[in-house]
TORKE-109886 format. One line per 8 residues: their letters; for each residue x, y, z of N, C-alpha, C. Coordinates in steps of 0.02 Angstrom, whole numbers, plus 50000, padded with zeros to 5 digits. Layout:
<rs>
A	X Y Z X Y Z X Y Z ~ ...
</rs>
This chain:
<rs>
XXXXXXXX	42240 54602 53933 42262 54666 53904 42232 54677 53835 ~ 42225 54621 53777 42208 54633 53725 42129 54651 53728 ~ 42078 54636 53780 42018 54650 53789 42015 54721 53803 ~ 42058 54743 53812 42049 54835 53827 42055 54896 53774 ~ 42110 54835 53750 42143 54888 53673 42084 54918 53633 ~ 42040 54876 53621 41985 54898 53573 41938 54957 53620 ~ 41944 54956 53666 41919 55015 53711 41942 55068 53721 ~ 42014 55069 53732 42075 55103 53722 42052 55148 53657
XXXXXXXX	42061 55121 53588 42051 55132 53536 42002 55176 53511 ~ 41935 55146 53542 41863 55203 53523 41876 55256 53570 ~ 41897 55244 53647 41889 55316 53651 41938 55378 53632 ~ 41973 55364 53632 42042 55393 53594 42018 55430 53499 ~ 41994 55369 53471 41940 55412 53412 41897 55477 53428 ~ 41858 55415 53490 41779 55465 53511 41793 55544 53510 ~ 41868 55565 53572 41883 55610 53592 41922 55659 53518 ~ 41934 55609 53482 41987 55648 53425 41924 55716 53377
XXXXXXXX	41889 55643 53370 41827 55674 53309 41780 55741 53362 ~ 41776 55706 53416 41737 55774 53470 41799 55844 53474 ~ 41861 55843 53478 41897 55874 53460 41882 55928 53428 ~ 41901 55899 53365 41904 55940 53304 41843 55961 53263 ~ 41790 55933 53281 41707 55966 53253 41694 56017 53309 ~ 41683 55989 53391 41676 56017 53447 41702 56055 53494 ~ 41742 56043 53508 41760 56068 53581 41826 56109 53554 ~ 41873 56102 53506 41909 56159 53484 41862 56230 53455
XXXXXXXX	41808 56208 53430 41811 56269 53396 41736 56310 53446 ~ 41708 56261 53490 41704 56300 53558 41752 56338 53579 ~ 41803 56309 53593 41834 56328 53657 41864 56397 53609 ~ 41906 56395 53569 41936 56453 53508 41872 56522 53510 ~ 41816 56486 53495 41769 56539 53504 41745 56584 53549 ~ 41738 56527 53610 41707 56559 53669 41783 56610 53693 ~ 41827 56592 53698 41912 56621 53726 41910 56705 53681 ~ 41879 56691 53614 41901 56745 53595 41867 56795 53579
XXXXXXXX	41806 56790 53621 41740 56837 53609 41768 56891 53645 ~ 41804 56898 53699 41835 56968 53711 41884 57002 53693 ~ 41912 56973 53631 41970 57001 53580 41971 57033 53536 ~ 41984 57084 53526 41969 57100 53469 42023 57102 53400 ~ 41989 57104 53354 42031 57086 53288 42098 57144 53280 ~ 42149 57164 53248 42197 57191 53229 42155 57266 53226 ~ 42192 57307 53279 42164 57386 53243 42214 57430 53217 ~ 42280 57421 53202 42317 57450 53198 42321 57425 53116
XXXXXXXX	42271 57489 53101 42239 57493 53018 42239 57561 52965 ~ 42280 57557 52897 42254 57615 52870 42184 57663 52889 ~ 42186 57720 52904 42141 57760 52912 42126 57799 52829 ~ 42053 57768 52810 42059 57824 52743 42064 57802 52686 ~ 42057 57803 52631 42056 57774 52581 42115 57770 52529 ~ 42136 57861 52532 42195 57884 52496 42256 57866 52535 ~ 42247 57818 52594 42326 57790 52620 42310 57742 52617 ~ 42275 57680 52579 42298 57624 52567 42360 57624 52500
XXXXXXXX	42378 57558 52521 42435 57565 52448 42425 57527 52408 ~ 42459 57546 52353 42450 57494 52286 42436 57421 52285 ~ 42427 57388 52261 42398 57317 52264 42400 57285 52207 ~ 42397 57226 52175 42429 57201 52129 42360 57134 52161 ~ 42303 57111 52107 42252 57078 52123 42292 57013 52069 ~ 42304 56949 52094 42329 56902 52052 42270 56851 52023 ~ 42253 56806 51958 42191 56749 51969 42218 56733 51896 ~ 42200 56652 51922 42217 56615 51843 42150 56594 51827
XXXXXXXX	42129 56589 51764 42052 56585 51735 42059 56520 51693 ~ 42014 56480 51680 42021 56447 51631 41934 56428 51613 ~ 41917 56472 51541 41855 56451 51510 41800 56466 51550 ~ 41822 56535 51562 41753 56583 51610 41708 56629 51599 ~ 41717 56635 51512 41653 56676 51479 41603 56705 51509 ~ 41563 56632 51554 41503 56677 51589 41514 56727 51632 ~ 41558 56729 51668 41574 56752 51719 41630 56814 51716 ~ 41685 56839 51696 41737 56846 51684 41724 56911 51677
XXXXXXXX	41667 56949 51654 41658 57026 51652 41637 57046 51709 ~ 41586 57005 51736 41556 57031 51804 41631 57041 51860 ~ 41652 56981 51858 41708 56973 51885 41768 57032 51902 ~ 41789 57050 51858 41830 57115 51832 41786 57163 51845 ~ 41732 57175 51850 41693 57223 51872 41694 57241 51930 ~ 41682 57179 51971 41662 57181 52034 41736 57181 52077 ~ 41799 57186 52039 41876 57207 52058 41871 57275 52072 ~ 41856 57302 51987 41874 57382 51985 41815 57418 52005
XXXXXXXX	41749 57405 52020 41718 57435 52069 41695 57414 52106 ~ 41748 57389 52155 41730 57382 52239 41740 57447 52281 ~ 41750 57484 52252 41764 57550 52283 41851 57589 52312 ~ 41900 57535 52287 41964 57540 52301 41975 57589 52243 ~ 42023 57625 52256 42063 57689 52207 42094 57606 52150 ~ 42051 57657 52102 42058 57600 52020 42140 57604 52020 ~ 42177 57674 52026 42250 57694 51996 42287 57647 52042 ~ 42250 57622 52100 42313 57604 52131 42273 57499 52123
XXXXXXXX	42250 57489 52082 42256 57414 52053 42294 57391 52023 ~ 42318 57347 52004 42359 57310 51964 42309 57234 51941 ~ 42279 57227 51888 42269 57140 51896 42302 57125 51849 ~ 42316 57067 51868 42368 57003 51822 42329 56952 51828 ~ 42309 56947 51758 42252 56874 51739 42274 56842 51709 ~ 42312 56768 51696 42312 56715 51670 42276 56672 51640 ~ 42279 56668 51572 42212 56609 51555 42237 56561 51521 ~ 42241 56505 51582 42264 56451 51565 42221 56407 51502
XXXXXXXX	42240 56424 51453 42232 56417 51356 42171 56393 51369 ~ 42123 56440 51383 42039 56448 51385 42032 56445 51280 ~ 41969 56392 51293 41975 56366 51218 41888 56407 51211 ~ 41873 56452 51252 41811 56488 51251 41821 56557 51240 ~ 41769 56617 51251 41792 56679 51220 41811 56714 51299 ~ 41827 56688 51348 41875 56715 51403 41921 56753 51383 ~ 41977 56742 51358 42032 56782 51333 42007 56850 51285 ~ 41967 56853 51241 41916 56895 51204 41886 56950 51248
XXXXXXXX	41853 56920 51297 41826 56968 51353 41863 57002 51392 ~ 41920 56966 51420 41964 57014 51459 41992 57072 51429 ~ 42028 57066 51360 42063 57098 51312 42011 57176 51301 ~ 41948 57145 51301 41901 57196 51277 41894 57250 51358 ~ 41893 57218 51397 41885 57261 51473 41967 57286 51481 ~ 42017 57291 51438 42080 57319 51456 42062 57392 51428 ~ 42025 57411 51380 42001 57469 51364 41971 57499 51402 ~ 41939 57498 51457 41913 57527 51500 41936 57517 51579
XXXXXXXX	41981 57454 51594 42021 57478 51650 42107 57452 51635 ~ 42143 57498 51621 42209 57511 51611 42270 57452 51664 ~ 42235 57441 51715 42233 57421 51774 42272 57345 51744 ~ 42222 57325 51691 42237 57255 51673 42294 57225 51642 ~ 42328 57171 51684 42403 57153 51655 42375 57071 51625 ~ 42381 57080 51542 42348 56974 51523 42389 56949 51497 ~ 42385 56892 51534 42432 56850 51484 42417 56794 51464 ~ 42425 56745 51439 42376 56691 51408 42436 56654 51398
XXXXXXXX	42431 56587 51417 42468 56530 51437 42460 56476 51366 ~ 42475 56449 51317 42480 56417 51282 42463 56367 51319 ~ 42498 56329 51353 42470 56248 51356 42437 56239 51445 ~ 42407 56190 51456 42387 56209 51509 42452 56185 51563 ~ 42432 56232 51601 42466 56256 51678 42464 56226 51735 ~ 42406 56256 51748 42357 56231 51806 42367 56286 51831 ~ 42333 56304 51900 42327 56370 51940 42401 56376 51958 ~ 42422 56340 51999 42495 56340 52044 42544 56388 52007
XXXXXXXX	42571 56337 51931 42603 56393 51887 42593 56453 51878 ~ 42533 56472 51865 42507 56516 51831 42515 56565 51878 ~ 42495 56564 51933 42511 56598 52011 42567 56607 52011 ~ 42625 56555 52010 42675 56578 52042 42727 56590 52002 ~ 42699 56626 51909 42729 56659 51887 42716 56727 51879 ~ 42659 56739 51894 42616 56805 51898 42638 56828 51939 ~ 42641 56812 52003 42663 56829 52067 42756 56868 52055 ~ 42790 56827 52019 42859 56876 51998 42859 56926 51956
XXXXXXXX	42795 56920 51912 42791 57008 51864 42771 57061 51913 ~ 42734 57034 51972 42693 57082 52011 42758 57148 52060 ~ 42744 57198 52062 42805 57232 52096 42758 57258 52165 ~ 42700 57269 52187 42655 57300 52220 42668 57242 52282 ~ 42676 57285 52354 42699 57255 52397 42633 57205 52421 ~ 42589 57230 52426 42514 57195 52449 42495 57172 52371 ~ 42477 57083 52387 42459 57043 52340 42377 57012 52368 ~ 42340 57018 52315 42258 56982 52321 42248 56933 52274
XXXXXXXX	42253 56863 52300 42222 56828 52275 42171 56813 52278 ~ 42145 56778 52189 42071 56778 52180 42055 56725 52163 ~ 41986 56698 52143 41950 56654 52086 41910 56696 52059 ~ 41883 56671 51985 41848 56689 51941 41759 56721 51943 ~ 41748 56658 52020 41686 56642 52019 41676 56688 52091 ~ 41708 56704 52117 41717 56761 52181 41699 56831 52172 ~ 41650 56836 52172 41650 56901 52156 41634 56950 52234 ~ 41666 57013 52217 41679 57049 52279 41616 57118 52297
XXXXXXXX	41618 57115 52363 41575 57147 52385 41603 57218 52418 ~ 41565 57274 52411 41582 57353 52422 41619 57348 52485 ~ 41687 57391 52449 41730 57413 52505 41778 57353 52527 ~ 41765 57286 52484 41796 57217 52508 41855 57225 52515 ~ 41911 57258 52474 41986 57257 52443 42002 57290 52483 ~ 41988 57362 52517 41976 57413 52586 41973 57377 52638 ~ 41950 57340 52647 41947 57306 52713 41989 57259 52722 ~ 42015 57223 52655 42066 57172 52674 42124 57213 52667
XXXXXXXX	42140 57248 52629 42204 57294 52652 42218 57309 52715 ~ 42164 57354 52742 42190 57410 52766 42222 57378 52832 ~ 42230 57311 52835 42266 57287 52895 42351 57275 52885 ~ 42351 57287 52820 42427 57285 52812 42492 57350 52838 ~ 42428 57384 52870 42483 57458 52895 42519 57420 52983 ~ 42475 57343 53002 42536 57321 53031 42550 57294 53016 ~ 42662 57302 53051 42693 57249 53011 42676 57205 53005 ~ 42661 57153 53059 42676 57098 53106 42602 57054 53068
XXXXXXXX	42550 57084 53028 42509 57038 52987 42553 57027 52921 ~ 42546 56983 52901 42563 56937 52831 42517 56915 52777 ~ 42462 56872 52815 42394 56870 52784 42338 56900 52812 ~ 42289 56915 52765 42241 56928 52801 42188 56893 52739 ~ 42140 56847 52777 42085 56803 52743 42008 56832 52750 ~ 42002 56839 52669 41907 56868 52678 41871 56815 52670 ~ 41804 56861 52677 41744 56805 52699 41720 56780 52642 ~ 41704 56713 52632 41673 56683 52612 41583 56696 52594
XXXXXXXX	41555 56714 52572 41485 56682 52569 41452 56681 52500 ~ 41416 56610 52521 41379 56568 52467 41328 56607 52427 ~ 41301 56610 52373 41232 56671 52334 41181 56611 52332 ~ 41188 56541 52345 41129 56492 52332 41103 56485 52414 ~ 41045 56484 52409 41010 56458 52471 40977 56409 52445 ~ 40927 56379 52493 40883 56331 52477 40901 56248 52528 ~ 40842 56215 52525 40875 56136 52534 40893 56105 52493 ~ 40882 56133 52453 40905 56047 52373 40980 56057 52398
XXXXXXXX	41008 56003 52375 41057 55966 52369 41090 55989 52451 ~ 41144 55984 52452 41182 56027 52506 41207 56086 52514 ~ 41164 56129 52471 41160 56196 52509 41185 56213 52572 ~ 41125 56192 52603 41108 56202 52676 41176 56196 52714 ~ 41197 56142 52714 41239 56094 52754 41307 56130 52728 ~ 41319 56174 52665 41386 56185 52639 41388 56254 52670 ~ 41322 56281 52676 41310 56356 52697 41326 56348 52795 ~ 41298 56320 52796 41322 56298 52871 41409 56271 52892
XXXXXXXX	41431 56253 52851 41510 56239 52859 41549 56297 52841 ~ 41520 56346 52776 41539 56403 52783 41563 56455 52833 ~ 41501 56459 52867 41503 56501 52921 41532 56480 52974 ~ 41518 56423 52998 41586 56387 53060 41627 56393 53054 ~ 41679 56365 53000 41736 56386 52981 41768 56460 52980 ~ 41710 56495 52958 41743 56568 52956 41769 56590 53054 ~ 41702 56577 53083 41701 56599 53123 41755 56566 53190 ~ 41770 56509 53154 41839 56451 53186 41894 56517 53170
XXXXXXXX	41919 56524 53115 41967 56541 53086 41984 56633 53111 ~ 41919 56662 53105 41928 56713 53131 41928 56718 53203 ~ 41915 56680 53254 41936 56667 53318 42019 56639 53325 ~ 42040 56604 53286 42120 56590 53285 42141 56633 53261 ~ 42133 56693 53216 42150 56761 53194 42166 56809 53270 ~ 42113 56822 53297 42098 56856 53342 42147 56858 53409 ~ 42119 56773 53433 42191 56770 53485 42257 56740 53486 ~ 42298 56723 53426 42360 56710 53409 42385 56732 53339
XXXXXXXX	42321 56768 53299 42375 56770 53230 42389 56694 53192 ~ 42328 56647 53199 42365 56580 53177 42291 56557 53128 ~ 42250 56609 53088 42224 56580 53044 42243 56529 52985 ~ 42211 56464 53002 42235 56411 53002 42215 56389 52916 ~ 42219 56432 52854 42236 56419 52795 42167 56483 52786 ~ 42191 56537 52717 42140 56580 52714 42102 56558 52658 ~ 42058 56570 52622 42003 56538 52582 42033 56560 52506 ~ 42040 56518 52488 42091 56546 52412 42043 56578 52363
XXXXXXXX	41990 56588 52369 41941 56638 52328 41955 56695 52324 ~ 41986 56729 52413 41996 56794 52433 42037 56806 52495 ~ 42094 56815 52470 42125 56832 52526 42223 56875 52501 ~ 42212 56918 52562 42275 56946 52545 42350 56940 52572 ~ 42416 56942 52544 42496 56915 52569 42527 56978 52566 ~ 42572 56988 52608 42640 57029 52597 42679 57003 52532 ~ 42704 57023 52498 42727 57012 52436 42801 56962 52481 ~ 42846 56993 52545 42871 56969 52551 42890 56928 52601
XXXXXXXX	42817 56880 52593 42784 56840 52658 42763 56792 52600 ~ 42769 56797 52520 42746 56753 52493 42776 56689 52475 ~ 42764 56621 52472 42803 56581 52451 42804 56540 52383 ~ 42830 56528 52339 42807 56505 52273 42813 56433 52294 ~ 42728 56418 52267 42724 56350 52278 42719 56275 52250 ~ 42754 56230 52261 42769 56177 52218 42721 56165 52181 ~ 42739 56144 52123 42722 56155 52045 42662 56095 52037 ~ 42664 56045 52092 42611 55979 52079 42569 55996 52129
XXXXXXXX	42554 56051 52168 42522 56056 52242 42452 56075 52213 ~ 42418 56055 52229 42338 56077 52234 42298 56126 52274 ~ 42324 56112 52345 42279 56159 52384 42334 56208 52413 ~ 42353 56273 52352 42375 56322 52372 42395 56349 52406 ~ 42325 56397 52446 42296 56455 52477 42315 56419 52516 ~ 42326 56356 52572 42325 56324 52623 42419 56334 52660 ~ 42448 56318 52589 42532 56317 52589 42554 56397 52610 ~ 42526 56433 52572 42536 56495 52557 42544 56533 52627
XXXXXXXX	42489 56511 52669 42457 56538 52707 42499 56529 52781 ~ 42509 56469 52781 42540 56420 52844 42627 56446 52839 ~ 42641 56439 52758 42742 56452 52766 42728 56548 52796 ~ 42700 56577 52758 42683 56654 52802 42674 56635 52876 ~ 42652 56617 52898 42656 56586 52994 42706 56570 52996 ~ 42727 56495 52980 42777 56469 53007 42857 56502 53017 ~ 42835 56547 52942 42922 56596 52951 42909 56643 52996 ~ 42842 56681 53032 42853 56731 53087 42789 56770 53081
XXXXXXXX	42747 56740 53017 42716 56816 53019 42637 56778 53064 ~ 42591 56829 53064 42516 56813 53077 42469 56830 53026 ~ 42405 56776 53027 42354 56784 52973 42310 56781 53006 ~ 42261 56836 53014 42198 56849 53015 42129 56832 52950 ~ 42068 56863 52998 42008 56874 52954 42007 56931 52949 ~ 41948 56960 52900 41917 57006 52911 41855 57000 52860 ~ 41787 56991 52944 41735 56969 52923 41689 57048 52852 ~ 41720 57090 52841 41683 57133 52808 41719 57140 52757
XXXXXXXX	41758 57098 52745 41796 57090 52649 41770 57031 52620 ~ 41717 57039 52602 41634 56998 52593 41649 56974 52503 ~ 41701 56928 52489 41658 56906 52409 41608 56842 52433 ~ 41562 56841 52378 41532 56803 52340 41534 56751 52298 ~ 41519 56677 52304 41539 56631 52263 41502 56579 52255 ~ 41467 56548 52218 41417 56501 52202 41450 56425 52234 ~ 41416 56394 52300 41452 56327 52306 41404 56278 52261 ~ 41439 56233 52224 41396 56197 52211 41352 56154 52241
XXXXXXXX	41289 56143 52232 41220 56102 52276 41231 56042 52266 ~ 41275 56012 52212 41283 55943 52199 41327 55880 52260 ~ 41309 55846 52270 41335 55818 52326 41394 55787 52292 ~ 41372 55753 52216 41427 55725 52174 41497 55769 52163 ~ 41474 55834 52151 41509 55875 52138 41580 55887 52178 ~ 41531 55907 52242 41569 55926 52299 41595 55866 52323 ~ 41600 55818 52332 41622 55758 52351 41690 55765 52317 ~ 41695 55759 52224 41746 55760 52187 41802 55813 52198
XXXXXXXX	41753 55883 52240 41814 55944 52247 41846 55934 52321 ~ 41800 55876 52353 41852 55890 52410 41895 55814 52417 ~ 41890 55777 52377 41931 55723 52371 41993 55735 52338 ~ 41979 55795 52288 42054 55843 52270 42075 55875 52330 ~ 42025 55912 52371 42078 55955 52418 42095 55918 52450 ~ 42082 55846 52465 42120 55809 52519 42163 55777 52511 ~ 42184 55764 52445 42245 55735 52436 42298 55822 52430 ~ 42271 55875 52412 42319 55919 52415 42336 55952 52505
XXXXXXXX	42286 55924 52572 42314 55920 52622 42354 55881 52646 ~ 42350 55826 52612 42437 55780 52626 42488 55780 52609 ~ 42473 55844 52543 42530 55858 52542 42568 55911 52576 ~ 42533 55940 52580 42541 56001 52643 42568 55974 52714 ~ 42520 55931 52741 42541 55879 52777 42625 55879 52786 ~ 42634 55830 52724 42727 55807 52709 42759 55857 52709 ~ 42767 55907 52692 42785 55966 52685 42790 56030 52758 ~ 42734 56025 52798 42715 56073 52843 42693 56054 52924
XXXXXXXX	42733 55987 52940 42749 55932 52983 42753 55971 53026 ~ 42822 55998 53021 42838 56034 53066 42817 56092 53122 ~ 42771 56116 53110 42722 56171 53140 42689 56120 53187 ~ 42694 56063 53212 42650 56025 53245 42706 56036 53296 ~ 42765 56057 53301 42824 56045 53351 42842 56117 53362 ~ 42804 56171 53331 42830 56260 53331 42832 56268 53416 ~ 42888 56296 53410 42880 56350 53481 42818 56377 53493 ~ 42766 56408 53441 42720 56449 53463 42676 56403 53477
XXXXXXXX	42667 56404 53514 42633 56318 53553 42542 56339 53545 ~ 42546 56401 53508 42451 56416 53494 42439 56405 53419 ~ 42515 56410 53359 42530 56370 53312 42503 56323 53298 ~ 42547 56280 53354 42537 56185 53351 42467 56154 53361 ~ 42452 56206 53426 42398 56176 53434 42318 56169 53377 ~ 42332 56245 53345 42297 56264 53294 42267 56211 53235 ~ 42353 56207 53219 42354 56147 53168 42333 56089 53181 ~ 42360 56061 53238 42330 55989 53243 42263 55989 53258
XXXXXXXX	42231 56043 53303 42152 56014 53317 42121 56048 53258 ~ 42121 56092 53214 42090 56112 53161 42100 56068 53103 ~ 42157 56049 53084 42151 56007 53036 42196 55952 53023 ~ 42249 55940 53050 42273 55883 53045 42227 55822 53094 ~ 42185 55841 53165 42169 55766 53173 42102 55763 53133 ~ 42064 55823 53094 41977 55818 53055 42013 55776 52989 ~ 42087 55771 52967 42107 55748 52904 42108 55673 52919 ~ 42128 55684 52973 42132 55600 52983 42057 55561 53041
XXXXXXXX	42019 55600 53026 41932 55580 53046 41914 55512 53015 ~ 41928 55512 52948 41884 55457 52919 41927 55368 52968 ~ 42006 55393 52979 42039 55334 53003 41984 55320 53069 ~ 41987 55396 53106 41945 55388 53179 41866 55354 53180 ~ 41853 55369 53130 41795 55362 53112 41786 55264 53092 ~ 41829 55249 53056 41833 55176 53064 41863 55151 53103 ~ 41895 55143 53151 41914 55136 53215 41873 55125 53290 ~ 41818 55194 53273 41769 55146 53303 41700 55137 53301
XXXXXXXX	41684 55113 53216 41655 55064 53195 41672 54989 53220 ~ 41758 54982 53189 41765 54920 53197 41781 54883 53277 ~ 41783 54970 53311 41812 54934 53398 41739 54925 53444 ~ 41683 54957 53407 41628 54954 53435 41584 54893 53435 ~ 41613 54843 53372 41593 54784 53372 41616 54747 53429 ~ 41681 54752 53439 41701 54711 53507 41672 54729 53575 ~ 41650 54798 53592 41642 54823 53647 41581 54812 53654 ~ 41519 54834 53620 41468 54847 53632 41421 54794 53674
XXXXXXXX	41455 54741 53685 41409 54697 53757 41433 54727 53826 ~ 41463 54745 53834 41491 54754 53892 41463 54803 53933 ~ 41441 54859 53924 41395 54886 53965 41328 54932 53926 ~ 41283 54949 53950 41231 54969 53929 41268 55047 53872 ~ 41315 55081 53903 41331 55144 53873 41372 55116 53808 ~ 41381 55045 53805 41426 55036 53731 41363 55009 53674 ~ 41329 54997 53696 41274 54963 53691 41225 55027 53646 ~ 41214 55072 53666 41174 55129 53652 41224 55145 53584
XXXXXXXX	41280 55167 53599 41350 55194 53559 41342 55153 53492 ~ 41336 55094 53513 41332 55035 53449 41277 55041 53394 ~ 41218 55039 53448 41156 55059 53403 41162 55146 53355 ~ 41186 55199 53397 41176 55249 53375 41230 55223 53298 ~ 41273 55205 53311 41339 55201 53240 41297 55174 53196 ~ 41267 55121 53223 41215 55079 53135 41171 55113 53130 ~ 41149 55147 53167 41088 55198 53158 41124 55248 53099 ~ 41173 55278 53108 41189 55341 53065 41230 55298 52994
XXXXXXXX	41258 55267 53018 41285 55235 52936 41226 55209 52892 ~ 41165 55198 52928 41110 55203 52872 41074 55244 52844 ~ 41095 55319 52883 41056 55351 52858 41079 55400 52794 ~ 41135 55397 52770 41136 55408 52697 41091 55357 52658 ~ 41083 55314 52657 41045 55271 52601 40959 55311 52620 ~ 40950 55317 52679 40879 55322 52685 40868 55415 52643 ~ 40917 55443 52667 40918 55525 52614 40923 55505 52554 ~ 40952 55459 52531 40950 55459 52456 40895 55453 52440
XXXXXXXX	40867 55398 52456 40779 55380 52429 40737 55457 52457 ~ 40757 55476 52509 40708 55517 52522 40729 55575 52455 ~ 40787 55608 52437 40798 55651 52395 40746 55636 52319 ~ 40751 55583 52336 40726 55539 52248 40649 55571 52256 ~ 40617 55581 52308 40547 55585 52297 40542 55681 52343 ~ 40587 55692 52342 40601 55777 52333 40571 55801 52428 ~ 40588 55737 52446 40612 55765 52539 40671 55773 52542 ~ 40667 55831 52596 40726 55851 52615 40714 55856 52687
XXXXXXXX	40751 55814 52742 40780 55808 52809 40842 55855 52822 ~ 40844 55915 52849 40889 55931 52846 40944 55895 52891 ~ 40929 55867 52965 40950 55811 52979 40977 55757 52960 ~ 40938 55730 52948 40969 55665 52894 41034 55681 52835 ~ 41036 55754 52799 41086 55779 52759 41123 55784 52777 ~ 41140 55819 52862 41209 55835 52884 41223 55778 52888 ~ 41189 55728 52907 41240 55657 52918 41278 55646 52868 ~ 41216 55633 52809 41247 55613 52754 41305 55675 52720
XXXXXXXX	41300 55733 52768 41374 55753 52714 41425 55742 52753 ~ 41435 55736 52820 41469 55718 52848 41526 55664 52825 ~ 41472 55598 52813 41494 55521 52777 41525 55546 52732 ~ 41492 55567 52680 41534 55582 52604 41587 55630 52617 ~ 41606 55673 52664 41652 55702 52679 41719 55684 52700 ~ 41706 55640 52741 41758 55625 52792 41778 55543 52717 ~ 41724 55517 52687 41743 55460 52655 41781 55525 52587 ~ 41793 55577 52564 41812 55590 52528 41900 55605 52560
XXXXXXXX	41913 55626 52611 41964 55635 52638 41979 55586 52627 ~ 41967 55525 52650 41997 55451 52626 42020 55438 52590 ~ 41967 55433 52539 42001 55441 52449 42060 55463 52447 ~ 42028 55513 52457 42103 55572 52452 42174 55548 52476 ~ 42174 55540 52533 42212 55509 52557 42257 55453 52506 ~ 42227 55411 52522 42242 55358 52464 42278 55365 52367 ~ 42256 55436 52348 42277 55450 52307 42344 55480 52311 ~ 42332 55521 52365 42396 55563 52385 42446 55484 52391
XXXXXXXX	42449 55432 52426 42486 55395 52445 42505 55365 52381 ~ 42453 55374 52332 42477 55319 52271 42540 55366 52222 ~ 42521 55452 52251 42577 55484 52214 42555 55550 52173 ~ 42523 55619 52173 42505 55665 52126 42539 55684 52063 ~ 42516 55648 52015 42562 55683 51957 42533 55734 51919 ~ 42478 55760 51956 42477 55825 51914 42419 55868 51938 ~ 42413 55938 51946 42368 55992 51982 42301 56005 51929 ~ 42315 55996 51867 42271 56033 51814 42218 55997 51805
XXXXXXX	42151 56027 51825 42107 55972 51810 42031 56039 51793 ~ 41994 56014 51763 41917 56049 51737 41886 56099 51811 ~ 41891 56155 51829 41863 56194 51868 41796 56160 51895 ~ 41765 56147 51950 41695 56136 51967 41653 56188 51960 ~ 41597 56141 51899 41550 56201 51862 41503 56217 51952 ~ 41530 56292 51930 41464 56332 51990 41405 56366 51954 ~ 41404 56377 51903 41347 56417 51895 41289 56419 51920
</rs>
């Protein structure tokens, strides 16, 4: 019996990790190419309603005018904006710049935070000055594209949406660093998420750059939590409502090319999915059984990849004599765990494999969930930490 377990084991991984990269977001996709998205939509411009745009800033000088710009002319009726900007005690001329753009859009509600916050606070005190039933959350570095705020609205004329999540896309191209590979996760994801939009209403966390809540679908969220937009998004489901996409509420946002970089931002978001995790358990047991399923193959079993992922490394050592197909399996695993070292050297002399990169972001991905992991277990004592420079 104990000669099987380790067989038992890899394929049970094999199938987890094929899961949740593969065959869910096939199957989500292919199911929902004859669906179409929510049409029961404001008609018109002059019947959308007021809106209340929320974002906490901290030390965004470069950015921070374009920003506000690209709010009040996206083409939404200016009178019916509201923004509420927070600047969590920006020690740069951020606070200076906003103050100066309140002269020219009226629109602007500032307030400036003495000590630091972190986003969470800062959100989910903004969020109680706000009176405007439709709420947009933002980032700094998001900037929005014509008609964006129009398009994510105008789905709120049905009840029965709660969220609705805009699109994502990157302004860097290129191969250096992981571009490529971040620009490519981009778009899967969207197109995952807006397929779980489509046929259940169960977009499975909306992109906290851009996306919009029913004011009273919103939940204020614990004060040490990190990954927001994720909480926000899921308690709106879980109490009744549905969250969609909508692929033509288009901001803009610089990912960083740095592998270092990005490594560090998602070793934060992964300790702020366990906490979500502890917290949002329960949706794995919902009645809405397109819910459960959502959650677990989208992201609760990709969170727990890196476990699958060593599991069978270490079960493939035992197996791999035994027949020619464990045998191949074995070779391919040492084959790919070497090939981050071989991209590094190759990066050093300015090749780029685009091949060889996805592996390697893969590794650093799934090894940053780990981390993460591990931190989350040791305990979060605190959300506030230095923004990842995008410029």
């Amino acid at each position: 019996m104990t000669r099987i377990i380790p067989e038992i084991l890899f394929w049970i991984s094999v199938l987890a990790i094929a899961h949740t990269y593969l065959f869910y977001p096939f199957l989500m996709i292919f199911i929902s190419k004859r669906k179409s998205n929510n049409k029961i939509i404001f008609e018109g411009s002059e019947s959308l309603p007021e809106i209340t745009v929320i974002m906490a800033v901290r030390n965004a000088e470069k950015v921070i005018v374009n920003k506000i710009k690209s709010v009040f002319e996206s083409g939404y009726n200016v009178d019916k904006i509201n923004f509420f900007i927070g600047s969590d005690a920006s020690t740069d001329k951020t606070d200076k710049l906003i103050l100066d753009q309140v002269a020219l859009y009226p629109g602007i509600h500032f307030k400036r935070y003495e000590n630091r916050l972190g986003k969470v606070r800062i959100i989910n005190d903004l969020e109680l000055l706000s009176n405007s039933e439709i709420l947009i959350f933002t980032d700094v570095h998001a900037f929005l594209d014509k008609d964006a705020l129009s398009n994510l609205v105008k789905h709120f004329f049905n009840p029965e949406i709660k969220v609705v999540g805009g699109c994502l896309k990157n302004l860097k191209t290129g191969k250096d660093g992981i571009i490529y590979q971040e620009n490519s996760f981009l778009r899967q994801e969207f197109k995952l998420k807006y397929a779980e939009g489509k046929l259940w209403g169960t977009m499975i966390g909306a992109y906290g750059a851009f996306f919009a809540i029913r004011k009273s679908a919103f939940s204020q969220v614990p004060e040490n939590y990190i990954v927001d937009d994720f909480y926000i998004t899921l308690k709106a489901i879980q109490n009744g409502g549905k969250a969609i996409c909508e692929p033509k509420a288009v901001a803009f946002e610089n990912v960083s090319a740095s592998l270092h970089s990005e490594f560090a931002r998602k070793t934060r978001i992964s300790m702020g999915n366990f906490q979500n995790l502890s917290v949002l358990y329960s949706i794995l047991f919902s009645k809405r059984l397109g819910l459960a399923f959502s959650f677990f193959s989208h992201k609760v079993l990709r969170w727990f990849g890196p476990i699958f992922l060593i599991i069978i490394i270490i079960s493939s050592v035992f197996i791999w004599q035994k027949n020619i197909l464990y045998t191949i399996f074995f070779i391919i695993i040492l084959l790919s765990i070497i090939v981050p070292i071989i991209d590094y050297f190759s990066r050093k002399i300015q090749i780029h494999i685009i091949i060889l990169r996805f592996i390697t972001h893969f590794y650093y991905m799934n090894l940053a969930l780990l981390i993460g992991l591990f931190k989350f277990m040791k305990g979060v004592k605190t959300n506030v930490w230095e923004p990842t420079n995008r410029e």
